[in-house]
N, C-alpha and C positions, 0 to 999 in steps of 0.2 A: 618451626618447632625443633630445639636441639634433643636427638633419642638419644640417652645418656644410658647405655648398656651395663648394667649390673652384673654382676660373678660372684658369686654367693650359695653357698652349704651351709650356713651358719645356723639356720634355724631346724635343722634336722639332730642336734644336742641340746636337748631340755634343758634349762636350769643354767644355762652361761652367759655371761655379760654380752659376747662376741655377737649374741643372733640380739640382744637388746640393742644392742649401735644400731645394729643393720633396721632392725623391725623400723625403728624410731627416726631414721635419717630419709627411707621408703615413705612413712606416710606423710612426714615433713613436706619432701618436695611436691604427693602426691597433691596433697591440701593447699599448698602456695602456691603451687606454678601450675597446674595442670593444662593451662594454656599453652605454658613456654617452654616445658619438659615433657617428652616422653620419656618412659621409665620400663627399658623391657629387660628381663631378667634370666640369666644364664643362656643368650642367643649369641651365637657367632657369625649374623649379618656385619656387612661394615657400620660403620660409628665413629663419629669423631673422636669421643669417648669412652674410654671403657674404665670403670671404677672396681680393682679387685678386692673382695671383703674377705677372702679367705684364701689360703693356699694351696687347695688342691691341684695335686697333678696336671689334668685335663686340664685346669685353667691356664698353670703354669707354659704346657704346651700352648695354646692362643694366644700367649703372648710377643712367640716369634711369627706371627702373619702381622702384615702391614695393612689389614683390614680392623686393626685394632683400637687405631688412630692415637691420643693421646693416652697413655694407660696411668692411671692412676691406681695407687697401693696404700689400702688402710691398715696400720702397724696398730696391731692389738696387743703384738707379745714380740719379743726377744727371744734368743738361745735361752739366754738364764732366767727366763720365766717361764719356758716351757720344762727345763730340768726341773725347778721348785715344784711342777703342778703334774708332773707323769713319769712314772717310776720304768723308766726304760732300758735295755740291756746296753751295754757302752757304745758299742757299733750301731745300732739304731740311734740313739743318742745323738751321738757324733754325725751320723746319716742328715737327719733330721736338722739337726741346727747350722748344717752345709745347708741343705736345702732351702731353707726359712731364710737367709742373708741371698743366696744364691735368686730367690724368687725379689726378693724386694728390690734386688739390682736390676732386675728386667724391667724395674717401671720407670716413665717416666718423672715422675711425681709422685710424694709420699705426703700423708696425712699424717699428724701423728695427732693423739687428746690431752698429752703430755708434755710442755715445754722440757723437762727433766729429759727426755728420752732423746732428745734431739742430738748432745752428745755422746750418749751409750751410743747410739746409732754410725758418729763418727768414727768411734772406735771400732765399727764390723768394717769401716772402710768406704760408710756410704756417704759421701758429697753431703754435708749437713744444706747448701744450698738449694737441695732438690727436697726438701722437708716442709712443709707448712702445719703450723699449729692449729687444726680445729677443735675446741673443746665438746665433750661430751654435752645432750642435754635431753632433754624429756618433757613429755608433752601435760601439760597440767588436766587435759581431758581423762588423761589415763591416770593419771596422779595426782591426787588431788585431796586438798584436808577437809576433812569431817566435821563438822557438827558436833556438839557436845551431845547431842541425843542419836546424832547417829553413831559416836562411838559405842554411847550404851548398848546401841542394837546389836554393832558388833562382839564385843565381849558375849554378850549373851549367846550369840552365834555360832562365837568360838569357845567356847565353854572356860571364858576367862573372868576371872572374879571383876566385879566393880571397884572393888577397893586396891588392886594388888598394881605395883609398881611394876610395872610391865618392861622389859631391857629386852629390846628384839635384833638379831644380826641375821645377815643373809647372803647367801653366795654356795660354794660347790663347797663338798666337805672335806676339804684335805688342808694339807700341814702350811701351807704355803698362806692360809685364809686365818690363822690364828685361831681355829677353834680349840683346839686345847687348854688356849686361855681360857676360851668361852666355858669352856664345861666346868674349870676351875673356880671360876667366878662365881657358876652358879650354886656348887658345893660351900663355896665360903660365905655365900650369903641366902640364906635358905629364905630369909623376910622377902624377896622379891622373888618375881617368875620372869624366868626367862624362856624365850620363843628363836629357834634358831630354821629359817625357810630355807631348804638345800637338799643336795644328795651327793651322791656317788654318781656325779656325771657321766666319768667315762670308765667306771666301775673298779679292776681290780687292780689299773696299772695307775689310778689316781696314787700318788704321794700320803703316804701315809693309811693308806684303806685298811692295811692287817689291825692294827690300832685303835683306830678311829671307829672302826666299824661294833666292834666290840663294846667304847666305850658311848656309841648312839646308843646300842642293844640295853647296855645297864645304866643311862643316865639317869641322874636323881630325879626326886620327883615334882623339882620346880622348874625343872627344863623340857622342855616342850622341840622334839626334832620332827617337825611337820613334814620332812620328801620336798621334793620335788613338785614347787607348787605354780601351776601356771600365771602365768606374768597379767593376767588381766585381773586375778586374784588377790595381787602382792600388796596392792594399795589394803584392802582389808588390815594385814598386818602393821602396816608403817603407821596406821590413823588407831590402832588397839595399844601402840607402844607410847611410853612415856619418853624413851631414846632409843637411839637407835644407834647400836657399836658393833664398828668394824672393826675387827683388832689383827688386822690382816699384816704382815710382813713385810710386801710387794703386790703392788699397784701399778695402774695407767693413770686411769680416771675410773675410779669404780662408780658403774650403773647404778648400783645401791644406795649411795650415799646421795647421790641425786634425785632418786626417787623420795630417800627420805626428806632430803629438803624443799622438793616440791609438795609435799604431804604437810610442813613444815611443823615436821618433826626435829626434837634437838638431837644434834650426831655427835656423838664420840668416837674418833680413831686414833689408831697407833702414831706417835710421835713421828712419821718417816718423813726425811727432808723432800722426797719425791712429790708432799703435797704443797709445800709451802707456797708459791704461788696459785693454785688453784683451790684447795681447801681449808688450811689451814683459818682462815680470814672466820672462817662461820662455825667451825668446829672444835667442841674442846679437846683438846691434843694431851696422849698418856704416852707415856715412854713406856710403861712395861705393866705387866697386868697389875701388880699393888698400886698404879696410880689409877690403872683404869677401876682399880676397887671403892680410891678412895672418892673419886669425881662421881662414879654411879649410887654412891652413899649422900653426897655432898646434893647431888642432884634430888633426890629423896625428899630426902629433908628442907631441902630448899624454893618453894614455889616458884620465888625470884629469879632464882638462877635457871631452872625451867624456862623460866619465860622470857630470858637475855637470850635464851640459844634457842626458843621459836623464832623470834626475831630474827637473829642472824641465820634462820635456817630460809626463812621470807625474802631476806636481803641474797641470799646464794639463788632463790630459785630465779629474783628479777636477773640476774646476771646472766643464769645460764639459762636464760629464758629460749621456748621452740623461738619466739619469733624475731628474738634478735640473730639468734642462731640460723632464719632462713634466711636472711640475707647474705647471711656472710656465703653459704654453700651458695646462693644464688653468683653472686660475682667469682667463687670459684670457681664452677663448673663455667660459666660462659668466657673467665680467661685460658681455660683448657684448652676449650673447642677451639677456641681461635690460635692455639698455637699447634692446635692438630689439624685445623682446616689450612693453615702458612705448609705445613710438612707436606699435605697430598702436591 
């Protein structure tokens, strides 16, 4: 049995995509392999394997022991996604985004869920050769579409009209996630209700919080800013919404949009080249919030069109299906080990 050693904080920050990889890649192999993987989590026995999900310090230290065996590094963010998403003094800044290239260079193997990211990465300096692309995915157990009577239940549940055209978005509420559009949208179109599941993650030094926070406190009365809502909850939301829009800036692979399409829900996100092989295929694509107005109108009005982007939202979840997805991590993790078991 290969014990493939985990390094992970991820799930001690409510409300971030970073602990959904992790939660979601853990009960994967728990459920496939239990046989063939052991799975022990933030231990510093030796290991052929060690897979890091995060970059803390302490972790960063165990990477110079040679009891660490093959070390593998999941890329959730860049310098320039962590400036977009945390409002930091320049020297911390600077600090931090030495440190984040500085830790990805210690491993030997990267993950990325972004083909796009494979050359931003070249540009920190890091050997695109040492990159492998695994895409994001989600377990249809956890997410999964509703019934036409049990969506009724939910609406009722959540104290949402039967009738009301429902636009739901979801993620951390800062500048970087396009809520500004969101709140815009909901002002300019008062016939729908919009639902927006999120918070203040990592509170005052989020991007954009003086702002934002203000405009949670006085939003209209067809936008609905729910907090911080735990992830085994989230499915409720995705199966109460008619769409589901990301209108974010900058991306990997957002968790969200996967859930929605495992829910198979229709998705709308920001026109960004960063999806085009991975989302774009199943998603209507807006370049700026008047188109994202005019596509959430169009969709309204249109049942048909509704039900081209279920469709394609059905055709995204076979794709990023768990269980095509645990093979692929199956053959990764055991060509790791064997190039950690050749090093001892």
């Amino acid at each position: 049995m290969l014990d493939i050693h985990m390094f992970s904080s991820a799930d001690k920050v409510a409300g971030q995509g970073v602990g959904a990889v992790y939660t979601e890649l853990i009960a994967l192999l728990r459920k496939y392999f239990p046989s063939e993987f052991k799975i022990s989590i933030n231990k510093y026995s030796p290991s052929l394997v060690s897979h890091y999900h995060t970059i803390d310090p302490a972790f960063f230290a165990s990477t110079f022991s040679k009891r660490r065996g093959q070390k593998i590094g999941y890329v959730h963010f860049l310098p320039d996604t962590l400036d977009q998403s945390l409002r930091l003094p320049g020297v911390a800044r600077w600090t931090l985004d030495k440190y984040t290239i500085a830790f990805y260079q210690r491993m030997d193997r990267l993950v990325v869920v972004n083909p796009n990211f494979i050359p931003k990465m070249a540009a920190y300096g890091i050997d695109p050769r040492k990159v492998t692309f695994i895409p994001n995915f989600v377990s249809r157990e956890t997410f999964y579409p509703a019934t036409a009577e049990q969506k009724k239940m939910l609406r009722k549940k959540h104290g949402v009209n039967q009738d009301a055209f429902v636009v739901f978005g979801a993620g951390q509420v800062q500048d970087r996630k396009g809520v500004d559009d969101f709140i815009e949208l909901a002002k300019r179109n008062p016939q729908m209700q919009f639902i927006w599941a999120g918070g203040f993650s990592f509170g005052m030094i989020t991007n954009g919080y003086d702002h934002l926070k203000g405009e949670v406190e006085n939003a209209p009365s067809n936008l609905n800013f729910t907090g911080i809502v735990p992830r085994d909850e989230m499915v409720d939301y995705y199966n109460i919404a008619d769409v589901f829009l990301l209108p974010s800036f900058d991306e990997l692979f957002p968790m969200s949009v996967l859930e929605a399409f495992s829910t198979a829900t229709p998705v709308m996100v920001r026109d960004l080249a960063l999806y085009d092989d991975i989302i774009a295929p199943y998603a209507m694509m807006a370049k700026d919030q008047a188109a994202m107005g005019v596509g959430l109108r169009a969709l309204k009005a249109d049942t048909a069109l509704r039900a081209e982007y279920t469709d394609k939202a059905e055709q995204a979840a076979a794709t990023y299906s768990e269980a095509r997805l645990a093979r692929v991590w199956h053959d990764f993790y055991l060509a790791q080990a064997k190039i950690g078991a050749n090093r001892r």
